[in-house]
N, C-alpha and C positions, 0 to 999 in steps of 0.2 A: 818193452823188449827192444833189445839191439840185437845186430851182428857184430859179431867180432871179426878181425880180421883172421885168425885161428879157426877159425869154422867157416870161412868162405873158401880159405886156405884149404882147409879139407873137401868142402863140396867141388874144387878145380882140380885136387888132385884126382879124383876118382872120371874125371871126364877122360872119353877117350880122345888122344891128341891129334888123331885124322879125321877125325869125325866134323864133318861141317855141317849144319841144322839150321832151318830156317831159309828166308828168302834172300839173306845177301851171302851168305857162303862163308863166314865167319868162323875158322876152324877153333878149335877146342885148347889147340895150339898156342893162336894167339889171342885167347882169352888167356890164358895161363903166363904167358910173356907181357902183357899188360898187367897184369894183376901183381908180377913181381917186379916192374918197376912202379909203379905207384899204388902200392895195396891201400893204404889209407884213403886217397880220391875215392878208389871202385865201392869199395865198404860203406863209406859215408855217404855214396848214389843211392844204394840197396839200404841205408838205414834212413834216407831221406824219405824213399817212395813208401817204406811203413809209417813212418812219422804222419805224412799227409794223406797216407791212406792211398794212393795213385799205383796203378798198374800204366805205365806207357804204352800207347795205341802200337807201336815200333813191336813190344815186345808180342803183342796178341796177334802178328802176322805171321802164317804158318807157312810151311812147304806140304802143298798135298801131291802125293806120288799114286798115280793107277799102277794097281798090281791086279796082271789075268789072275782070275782063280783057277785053283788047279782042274786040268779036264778040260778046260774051254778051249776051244782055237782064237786066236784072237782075230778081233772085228772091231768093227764102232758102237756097238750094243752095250751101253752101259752098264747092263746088268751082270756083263762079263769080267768086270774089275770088280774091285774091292778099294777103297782110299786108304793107303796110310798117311797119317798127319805127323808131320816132325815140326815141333815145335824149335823155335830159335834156341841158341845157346842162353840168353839172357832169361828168359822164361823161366827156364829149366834148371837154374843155377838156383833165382828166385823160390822157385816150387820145392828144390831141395835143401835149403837153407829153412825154412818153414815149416818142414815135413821131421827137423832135426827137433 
């Protein structure tokens, strides 16, 4: 199994373009302006890490955001959040390239 550049092409267009994810802030944006100057490089990255089997330690770093739950007042009591996990752009390009 490969990626084509056709179907990575498709998984970057359905990203949204302000949407930044993950720990370095890497908008959706400029994956999608990377990808259409050297699509071939990015595609060959992503059919490389299948080939050997490799998930990059970079990509498994997440952003976790505390969210009050509704009702609460908010404190330092942990039980009063909820974590949402945003996974990086790279991850999630990955997962849905896979998922195809």
């Amino acid at each position: 199994m490969e990626f084509r550049n056709e179907e990575f092409r498709e998984v970057i267009e359905n990203l949204q373009p302000k949407e930044a994810r993950g720990k370095y802030g890497v908008t959706n944006e400029i994956v999608k302006l990377v990808f259409k100057d050297i699509p071939n490089k990015i595609t060959a990255n992503y059919n490389a890490c299948l080939r050997i089997g490799c998930f990059p330690d970079t990509w498994k770093i997440t952003k976790m955001l505390p969210l009050y739950k509704p009702g609460r007042e908010i404190s330092t009591v942990t039980k009063k959040y909820r974590p949402i996990i945003l996974p990086n752009t790279e991850r999630e390009i990955l997962e849905n390239l896979l998922s195809k």
